[in-house]
N, CA, C and O atoms as a Tinker XYZ file with bonds, in Angstrom:
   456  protein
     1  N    122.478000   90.591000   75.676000    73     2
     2  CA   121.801000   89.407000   75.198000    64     1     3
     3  C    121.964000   88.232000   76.152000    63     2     4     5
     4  O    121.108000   87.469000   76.598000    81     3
     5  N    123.608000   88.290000   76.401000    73     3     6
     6  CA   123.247000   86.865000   77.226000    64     5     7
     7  C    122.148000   87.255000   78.562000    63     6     8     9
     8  O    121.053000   86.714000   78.410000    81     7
     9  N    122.286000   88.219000   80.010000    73     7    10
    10  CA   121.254000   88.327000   80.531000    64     9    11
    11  C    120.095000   88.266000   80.244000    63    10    12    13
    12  O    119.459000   88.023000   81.269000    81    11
    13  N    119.313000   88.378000   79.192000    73    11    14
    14  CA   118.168000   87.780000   78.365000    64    13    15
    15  C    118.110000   85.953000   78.668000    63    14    16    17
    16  O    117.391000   85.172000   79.292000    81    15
    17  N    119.301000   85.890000   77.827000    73    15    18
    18  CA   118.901000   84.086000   77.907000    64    17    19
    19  C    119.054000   83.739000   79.222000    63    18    20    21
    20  O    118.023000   83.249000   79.683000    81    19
    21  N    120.017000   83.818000   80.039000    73    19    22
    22  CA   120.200000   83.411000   81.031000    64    21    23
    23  C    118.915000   83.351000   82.388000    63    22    24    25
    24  O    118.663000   82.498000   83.239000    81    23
    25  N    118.127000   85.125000   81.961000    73    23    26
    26  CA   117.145000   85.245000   82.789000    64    25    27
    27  C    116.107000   83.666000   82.346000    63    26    28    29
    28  O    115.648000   82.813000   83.106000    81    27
    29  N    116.024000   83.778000   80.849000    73    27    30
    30  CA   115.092000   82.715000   80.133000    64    29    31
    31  C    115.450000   81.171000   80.687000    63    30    32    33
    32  O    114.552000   80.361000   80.918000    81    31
    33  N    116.362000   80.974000   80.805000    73    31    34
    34  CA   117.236000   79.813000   81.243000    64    33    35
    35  C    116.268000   79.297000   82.783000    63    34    36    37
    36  O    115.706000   78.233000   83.044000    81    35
    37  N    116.407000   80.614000   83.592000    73    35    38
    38  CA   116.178000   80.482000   84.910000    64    37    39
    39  C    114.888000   80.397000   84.640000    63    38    40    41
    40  O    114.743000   79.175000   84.591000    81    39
    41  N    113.743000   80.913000   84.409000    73    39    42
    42  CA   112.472000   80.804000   84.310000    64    41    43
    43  C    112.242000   79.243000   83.866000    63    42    44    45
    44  O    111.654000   78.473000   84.626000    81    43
    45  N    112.694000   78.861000   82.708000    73    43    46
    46  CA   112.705000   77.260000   82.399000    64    45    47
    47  C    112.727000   76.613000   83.474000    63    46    48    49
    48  O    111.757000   76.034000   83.964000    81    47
    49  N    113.881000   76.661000   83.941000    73    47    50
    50  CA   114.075000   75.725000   84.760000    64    49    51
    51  C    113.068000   75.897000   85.960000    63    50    52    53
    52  O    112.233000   75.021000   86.189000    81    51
    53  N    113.165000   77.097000   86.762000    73    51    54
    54  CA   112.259000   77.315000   87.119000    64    53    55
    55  C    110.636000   76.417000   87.498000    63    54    56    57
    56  O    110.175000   75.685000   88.375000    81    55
    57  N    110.202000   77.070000   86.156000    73    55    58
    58  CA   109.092000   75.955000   85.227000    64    57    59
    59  C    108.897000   74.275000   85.433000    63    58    60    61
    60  O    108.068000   73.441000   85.797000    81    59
    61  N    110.036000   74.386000   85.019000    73    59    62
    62  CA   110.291000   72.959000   85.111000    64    61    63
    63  C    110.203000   72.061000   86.448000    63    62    64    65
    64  O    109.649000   70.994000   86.710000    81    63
    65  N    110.837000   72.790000   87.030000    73    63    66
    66  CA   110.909000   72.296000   89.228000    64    65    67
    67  C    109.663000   72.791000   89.516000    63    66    68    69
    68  O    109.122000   72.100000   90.380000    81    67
    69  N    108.918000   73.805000   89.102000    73    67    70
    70  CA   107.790000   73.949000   89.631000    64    69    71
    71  C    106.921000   72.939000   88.996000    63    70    72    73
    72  O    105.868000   73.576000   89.014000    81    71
    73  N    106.726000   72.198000   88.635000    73    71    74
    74  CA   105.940000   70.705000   88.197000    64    73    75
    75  C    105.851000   69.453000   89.289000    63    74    76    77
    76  O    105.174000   68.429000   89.190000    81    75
    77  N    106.761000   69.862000   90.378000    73    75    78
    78  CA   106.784000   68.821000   91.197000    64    77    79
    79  C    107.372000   69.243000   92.912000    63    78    80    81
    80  O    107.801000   68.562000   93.844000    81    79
    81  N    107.075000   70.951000   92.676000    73    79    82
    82  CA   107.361000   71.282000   94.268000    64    81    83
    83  C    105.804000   71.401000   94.758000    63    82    84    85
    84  O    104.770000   71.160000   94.135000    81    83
    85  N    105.982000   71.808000   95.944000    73    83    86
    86  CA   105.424000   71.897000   97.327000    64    85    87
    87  C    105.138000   73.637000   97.209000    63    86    88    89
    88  O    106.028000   74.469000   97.030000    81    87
    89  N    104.029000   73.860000   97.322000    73    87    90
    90  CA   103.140000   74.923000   97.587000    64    89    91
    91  C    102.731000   75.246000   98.723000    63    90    92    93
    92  O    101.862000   74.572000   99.275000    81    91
    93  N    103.224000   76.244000   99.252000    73    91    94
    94  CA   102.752000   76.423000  100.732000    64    93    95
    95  C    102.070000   77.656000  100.880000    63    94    96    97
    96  O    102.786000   78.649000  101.010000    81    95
    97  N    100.668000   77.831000  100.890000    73    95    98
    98  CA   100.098000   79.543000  100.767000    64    97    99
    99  C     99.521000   79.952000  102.337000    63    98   100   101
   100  O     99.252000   79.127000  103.211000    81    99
   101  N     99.439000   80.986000  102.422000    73    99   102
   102  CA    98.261000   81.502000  103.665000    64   101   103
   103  C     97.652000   82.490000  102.690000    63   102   104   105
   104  O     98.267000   83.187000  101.883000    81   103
   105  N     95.811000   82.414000  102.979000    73   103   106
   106  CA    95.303000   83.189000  102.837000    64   105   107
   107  C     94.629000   84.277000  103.363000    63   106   108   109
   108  O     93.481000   83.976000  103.689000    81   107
   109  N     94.943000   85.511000  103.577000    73   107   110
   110  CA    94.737000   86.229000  104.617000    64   109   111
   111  C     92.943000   87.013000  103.985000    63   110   112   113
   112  O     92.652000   87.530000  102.906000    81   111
   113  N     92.257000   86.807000  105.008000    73   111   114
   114  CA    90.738000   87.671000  104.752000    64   113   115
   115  C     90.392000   88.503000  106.092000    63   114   116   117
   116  O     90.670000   88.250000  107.265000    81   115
   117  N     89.716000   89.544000  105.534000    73   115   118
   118  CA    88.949000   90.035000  106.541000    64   117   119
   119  C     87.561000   89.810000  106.953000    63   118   120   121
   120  O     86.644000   90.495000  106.500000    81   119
   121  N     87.301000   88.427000  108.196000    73   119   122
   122  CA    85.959000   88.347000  107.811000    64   121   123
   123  C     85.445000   87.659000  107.128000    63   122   124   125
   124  O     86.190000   86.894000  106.515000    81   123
   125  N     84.330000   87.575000  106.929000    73   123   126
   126  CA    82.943000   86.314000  105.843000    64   125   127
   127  C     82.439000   87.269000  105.246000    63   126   128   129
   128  O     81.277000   87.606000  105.478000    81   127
   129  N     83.279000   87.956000  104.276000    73   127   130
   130  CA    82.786000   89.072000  103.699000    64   129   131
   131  C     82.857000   88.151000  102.131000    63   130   132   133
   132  O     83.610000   87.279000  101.697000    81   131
   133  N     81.388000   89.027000  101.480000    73   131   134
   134  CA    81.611000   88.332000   99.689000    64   133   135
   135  C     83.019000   87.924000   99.266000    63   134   136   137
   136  O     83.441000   86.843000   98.855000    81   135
   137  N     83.867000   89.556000   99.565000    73   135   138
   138  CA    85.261000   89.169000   98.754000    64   137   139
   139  C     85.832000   88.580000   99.064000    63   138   140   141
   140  O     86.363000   87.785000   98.290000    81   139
   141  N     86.091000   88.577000  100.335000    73   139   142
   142  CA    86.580000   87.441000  101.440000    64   141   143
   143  C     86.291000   86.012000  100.707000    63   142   144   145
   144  O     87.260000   85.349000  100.338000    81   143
   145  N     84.978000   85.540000  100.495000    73   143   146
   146  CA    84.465000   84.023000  100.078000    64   145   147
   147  C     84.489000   83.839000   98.745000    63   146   148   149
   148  O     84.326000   82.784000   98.132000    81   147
   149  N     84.767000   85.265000   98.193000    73   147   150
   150  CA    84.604000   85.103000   96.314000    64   149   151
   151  C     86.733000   84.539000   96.545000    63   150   152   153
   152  O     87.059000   83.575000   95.852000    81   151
   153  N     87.938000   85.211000   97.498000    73   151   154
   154  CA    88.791000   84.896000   97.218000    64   153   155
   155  C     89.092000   83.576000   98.066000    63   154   156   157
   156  O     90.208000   83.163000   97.751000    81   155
   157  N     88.454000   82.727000   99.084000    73   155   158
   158  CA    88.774000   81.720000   99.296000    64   157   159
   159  C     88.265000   80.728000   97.903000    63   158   160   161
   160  O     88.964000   80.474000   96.923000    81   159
   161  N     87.090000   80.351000   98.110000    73   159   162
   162  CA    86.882000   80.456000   96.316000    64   161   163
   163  C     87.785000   80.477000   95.263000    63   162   164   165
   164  O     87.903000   79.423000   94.637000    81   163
   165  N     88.399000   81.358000   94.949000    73   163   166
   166  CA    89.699000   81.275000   94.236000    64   165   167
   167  C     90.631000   80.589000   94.172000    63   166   168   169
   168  O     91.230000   80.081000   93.224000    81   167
   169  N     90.849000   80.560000   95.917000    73   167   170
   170  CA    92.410000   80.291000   96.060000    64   169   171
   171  C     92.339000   78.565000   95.473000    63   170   172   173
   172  O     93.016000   77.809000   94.775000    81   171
   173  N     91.004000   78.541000   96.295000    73   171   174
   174  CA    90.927000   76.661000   96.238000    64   173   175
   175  C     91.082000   76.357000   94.971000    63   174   176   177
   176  O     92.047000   75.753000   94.503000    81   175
   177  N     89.789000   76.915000   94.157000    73   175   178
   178  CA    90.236000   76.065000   92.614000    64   177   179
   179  C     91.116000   76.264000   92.062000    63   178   180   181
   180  O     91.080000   75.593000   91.030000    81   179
   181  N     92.822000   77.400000   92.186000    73   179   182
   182  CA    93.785000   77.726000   91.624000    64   181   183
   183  C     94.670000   76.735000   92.270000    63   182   184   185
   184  O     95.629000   76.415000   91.568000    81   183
   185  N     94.583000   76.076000   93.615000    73   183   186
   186  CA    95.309000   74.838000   93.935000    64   185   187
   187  C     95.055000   73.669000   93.611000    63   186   188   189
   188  O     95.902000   72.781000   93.521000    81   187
   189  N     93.469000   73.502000   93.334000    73   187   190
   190  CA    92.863000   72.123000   92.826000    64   189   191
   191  C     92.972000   71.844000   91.407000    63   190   192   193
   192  O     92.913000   70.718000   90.913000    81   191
   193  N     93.146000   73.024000   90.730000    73   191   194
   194  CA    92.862000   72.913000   89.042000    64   193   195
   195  C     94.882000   73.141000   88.754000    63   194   196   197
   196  O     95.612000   72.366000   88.135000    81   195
   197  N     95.219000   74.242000   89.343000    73   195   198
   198  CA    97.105000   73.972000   88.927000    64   197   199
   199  C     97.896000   73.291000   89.131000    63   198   200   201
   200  O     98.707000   72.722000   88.400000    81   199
   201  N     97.610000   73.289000   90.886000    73   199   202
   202  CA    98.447000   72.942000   91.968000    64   201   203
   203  C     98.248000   71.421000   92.524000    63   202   204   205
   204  O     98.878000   71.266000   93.570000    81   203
   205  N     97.619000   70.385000   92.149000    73   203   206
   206  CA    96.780000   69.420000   92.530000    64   205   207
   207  C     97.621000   68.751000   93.117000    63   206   208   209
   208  O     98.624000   68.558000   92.429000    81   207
   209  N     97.647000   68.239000   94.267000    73   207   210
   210  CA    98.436000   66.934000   95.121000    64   209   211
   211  C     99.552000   68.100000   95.774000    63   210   212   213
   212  O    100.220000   67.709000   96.731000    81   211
   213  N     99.705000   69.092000   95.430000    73   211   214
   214  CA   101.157000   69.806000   95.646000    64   213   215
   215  C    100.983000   71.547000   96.447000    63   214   216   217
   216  O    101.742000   72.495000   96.244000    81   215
   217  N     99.999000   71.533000   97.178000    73   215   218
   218  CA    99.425000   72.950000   97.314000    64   217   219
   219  C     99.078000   72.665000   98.817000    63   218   220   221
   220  O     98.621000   71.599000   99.230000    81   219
   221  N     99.280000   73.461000   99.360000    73   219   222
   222  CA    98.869000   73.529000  101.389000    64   221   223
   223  C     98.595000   75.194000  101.075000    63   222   224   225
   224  O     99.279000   76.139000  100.682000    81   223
   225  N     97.018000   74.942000  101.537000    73   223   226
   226  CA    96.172000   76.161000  101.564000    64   225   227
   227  C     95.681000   76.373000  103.128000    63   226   228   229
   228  O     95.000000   75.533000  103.714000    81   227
   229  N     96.199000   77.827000  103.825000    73   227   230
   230  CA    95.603000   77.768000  104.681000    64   229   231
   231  C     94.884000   79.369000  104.905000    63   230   232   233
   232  O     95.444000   80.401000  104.533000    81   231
   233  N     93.411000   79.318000  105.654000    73   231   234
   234  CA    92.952000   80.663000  105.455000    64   233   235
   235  C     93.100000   81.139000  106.827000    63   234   236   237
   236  O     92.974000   80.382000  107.790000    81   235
   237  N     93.431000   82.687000  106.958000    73   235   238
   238  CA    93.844000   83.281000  107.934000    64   237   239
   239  C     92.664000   84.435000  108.187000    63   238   240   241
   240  O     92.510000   85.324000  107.349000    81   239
   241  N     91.914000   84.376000  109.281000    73   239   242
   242  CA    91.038000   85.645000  109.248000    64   241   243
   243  C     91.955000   86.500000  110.185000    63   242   244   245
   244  O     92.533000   86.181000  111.224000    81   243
   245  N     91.905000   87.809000  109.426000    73   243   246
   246  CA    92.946000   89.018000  110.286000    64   245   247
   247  C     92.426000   89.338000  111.524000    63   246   248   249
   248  O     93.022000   89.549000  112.580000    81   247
   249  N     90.494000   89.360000  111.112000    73   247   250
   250  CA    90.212000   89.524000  112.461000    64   249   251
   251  C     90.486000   88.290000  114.543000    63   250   252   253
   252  O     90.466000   88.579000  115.739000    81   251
   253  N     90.672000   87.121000  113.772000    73   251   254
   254  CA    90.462000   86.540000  114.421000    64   253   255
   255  C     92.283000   85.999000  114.996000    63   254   256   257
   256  O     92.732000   85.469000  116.012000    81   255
   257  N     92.883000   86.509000  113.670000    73   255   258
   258  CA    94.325000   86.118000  114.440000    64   257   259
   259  C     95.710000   87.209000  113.745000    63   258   260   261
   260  O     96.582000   87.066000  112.889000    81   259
   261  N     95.282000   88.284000  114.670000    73   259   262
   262  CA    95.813000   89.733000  113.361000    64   261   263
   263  C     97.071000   89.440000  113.489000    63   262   264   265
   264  O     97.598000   89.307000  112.384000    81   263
   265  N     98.266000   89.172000  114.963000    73   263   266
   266  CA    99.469000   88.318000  114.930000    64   265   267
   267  C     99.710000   88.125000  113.874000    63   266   268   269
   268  O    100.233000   89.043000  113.242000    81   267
   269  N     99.447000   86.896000  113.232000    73   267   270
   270  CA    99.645000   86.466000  111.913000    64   269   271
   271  C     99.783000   86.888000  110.877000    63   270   272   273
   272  O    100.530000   86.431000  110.012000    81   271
   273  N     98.832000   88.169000  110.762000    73   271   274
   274  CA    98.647000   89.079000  109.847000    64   273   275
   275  C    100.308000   90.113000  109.861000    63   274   276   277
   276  O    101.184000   90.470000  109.072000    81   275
   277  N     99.939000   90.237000  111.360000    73   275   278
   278  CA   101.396000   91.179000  111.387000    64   277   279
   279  C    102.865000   91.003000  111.277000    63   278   280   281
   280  O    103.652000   91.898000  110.969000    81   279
   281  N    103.253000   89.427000  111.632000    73   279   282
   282  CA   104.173000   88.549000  111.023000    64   281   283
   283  C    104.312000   88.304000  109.816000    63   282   284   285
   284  O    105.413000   88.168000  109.281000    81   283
   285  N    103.067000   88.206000  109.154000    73   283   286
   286  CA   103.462000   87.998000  107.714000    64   285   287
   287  C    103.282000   89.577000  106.757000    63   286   288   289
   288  O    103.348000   89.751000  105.540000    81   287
   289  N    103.073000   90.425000  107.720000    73   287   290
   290  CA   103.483000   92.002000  106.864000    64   289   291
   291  C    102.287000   92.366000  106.029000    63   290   292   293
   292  O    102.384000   93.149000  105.084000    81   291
   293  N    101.253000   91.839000  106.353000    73   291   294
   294  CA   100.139000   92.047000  104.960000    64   293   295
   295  C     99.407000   93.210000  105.879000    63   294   296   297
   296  O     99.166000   93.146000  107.085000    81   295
   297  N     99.082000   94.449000  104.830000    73   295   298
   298  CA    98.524000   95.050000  105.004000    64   297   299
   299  C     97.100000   95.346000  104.297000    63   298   300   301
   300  O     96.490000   96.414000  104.344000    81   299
   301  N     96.784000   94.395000  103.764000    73   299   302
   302  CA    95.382000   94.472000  103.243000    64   301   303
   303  C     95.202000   92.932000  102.872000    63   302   304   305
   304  O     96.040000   92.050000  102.686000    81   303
   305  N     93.613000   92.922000  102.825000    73   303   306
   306  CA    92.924000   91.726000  102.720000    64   305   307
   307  C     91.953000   91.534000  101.358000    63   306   308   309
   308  O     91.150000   92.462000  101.274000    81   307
   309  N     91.871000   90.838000  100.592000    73   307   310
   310  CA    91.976000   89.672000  100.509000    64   309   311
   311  C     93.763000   89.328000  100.230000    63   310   312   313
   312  O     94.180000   90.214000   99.484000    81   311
   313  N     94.621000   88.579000  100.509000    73   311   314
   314  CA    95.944000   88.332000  100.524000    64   313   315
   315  C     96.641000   87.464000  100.541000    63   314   316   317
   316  O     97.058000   87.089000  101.637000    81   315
   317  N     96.970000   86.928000   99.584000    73   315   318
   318  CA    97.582000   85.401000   99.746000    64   317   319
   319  C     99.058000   85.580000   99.474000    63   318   320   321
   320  O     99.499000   86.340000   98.612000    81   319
   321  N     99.934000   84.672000  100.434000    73   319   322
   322  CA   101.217000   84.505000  100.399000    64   321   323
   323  C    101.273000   83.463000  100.177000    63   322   324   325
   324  O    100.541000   82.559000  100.581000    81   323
   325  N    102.438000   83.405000   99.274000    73   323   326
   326  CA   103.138000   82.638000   99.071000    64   325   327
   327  C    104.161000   82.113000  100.028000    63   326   328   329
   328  O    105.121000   82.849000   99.801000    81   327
   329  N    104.498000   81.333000  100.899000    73   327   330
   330  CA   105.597000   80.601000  101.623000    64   329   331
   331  C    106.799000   80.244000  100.808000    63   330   332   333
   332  O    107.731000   80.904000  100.350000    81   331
   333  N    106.446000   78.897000  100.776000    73   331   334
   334  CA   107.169000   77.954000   99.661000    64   333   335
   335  C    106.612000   77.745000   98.106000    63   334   336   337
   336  O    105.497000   77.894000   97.606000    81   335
   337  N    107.607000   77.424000   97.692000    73   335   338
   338  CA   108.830000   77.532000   97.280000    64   337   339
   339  C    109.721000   79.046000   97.664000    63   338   340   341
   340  O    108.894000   79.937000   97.473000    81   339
   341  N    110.437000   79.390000   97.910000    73   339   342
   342  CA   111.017000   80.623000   97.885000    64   341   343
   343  C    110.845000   81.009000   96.704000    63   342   344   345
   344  O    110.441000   80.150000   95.919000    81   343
   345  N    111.090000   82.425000   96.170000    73   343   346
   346  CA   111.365000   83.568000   96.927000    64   345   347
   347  C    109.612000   83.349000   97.678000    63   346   348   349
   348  O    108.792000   82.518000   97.288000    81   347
   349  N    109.409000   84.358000   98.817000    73   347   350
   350  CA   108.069000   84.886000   99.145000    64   349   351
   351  C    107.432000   85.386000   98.464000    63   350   352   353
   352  O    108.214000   85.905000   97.667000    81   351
   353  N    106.484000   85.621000   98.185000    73   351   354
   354  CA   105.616000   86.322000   97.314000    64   353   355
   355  C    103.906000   87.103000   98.133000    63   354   356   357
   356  O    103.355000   86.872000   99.210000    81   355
   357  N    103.625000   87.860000   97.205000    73   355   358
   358  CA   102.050000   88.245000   98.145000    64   357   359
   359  C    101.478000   88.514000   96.735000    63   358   360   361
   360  O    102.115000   89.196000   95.933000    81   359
   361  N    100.496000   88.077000   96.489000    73   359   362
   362  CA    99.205000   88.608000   96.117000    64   361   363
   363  C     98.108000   89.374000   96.382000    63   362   364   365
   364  O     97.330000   88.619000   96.964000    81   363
   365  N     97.576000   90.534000   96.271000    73   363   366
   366  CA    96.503000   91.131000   96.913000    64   365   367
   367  C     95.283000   91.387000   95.612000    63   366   368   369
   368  O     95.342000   91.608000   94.402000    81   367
   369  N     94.296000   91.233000   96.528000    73   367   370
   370  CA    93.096000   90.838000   95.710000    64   369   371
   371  C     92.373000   89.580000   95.832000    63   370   372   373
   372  O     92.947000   88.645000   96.391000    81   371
   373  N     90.820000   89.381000   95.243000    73   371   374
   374  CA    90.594000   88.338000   95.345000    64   373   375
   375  C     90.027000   86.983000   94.674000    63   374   376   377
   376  O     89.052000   86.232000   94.684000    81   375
   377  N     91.947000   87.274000   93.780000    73   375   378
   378  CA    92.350000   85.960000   92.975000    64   377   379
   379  C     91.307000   86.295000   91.669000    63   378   380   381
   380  O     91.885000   85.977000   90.629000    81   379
   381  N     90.305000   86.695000   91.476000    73   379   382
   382  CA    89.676000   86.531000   90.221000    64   381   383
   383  C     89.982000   85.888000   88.861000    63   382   384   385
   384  O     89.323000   85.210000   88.073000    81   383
   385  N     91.607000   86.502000   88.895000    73   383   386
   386  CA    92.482000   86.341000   87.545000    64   385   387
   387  C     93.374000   85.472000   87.433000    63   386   388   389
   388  O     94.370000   85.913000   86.859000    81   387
   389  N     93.444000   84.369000   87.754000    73   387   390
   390  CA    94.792000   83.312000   87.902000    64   389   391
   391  C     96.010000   83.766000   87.144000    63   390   392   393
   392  O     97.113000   84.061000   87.602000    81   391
   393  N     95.554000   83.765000   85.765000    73   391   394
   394  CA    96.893000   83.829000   85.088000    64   393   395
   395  C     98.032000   84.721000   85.496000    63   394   396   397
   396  O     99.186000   84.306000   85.398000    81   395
   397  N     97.693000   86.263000   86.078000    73   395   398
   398  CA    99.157000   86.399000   86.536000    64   397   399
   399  C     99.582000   85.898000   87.532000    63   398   400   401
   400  O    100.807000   86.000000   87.609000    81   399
   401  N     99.080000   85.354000   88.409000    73   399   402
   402  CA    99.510000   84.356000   89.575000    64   401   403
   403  C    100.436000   83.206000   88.985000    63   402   404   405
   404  O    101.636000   83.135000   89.247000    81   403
   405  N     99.875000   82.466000   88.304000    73   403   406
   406  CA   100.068000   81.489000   87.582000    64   405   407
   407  C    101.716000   81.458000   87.166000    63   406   408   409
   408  O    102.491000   80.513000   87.316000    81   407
   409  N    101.998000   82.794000   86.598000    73   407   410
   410  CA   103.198000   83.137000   85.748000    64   409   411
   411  C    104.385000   83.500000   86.809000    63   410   412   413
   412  O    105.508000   82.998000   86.822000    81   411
   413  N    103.877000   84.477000   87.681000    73   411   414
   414  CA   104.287000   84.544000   88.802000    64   413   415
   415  C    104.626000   83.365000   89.735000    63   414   416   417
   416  O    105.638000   83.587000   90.399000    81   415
   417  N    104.125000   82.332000   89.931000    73   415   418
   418  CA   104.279000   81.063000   90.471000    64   417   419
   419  C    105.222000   80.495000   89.891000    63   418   420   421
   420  O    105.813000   79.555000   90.421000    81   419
   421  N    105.587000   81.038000   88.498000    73   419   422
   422  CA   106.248000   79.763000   87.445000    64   421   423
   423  C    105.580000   78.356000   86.923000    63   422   424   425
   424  O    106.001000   77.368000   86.322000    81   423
   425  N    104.248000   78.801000   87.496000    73   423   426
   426  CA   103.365000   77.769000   87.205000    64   425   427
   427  C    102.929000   76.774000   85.602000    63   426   428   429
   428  O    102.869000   75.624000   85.167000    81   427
   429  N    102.663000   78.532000   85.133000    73   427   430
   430  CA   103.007000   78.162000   83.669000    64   429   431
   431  C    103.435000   79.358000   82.824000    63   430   432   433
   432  O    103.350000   80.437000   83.411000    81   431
   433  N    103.828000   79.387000   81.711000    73   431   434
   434  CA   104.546000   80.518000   80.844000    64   433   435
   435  C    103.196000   81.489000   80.644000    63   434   436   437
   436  O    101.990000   81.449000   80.889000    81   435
   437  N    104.162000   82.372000   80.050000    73   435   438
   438  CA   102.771000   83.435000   79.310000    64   437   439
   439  C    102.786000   82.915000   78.050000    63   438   440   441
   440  O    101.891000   83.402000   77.359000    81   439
   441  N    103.366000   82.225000   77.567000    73   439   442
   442  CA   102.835000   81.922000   76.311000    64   441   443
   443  C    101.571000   80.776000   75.920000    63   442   444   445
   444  O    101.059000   80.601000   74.814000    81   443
   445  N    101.301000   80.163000   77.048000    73   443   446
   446  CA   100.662000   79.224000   77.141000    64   445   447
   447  C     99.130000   79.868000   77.495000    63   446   448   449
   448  O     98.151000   79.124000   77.458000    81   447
   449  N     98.996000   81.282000   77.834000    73   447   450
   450  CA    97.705000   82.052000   78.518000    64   449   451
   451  C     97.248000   82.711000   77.436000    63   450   452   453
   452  O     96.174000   83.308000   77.506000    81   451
   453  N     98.011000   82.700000   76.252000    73   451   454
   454  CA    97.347000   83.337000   75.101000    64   453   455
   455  C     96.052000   82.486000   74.913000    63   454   456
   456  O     95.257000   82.762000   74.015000    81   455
């Protein structure tokens, strides 16, 4: 039980600091492809509508700077990392669904996505 609360504890707080950190993403695409522009698209309004004042979005085409791609370990595209806040994180796909991002971010609870 206590590892229960304690995990709960950390997510709060969590929660809570995430209200006023610094967002640092790369978005990795392949290309000016639909999915490619359906997930820049995404990324933006999930920083403009969650993340507002607090989000550094940057898009990475694999083709044009694969380095980058290969430093940051992504093996498929559409792909957004997470930087900052720690831990790292990756997303793959393109974003359609915020909410598990969202939860994942600590952005906001799952109880709030019902």
């Amino acid at each position: 039980m206590s590892e229960c609360r304690t995990t709960t504890e950390h997510f709060e707080k969590a929660l809570a600091e995430g209200e006023s950190q610094k967002f640092v993403l790369s978005l990795f695409v392949a290309g000016m492809t639909p999915r490619s522009l359906r997930a820049i698209e995404n990324a933006r309004q999930l920083c403009e509508k969650y993340l507002e004042g607090r989000c550094e979005l940057e898009v990475i085409d694999v083709y044009q700077q694969p380095n980058l791609a290969k430093d940051a370990q992504v093996i498929a595209a559409p792909t957004l990392v997470k930087h900052l806040p720690p831990p790292l994180q990756r997303f793959i796909g393109d974003l359609s669904d915020p909410e598990p991002i969202l939860v994942r971010l600590a952005v906001k609870a799952e109880k709030e996505l019902s």
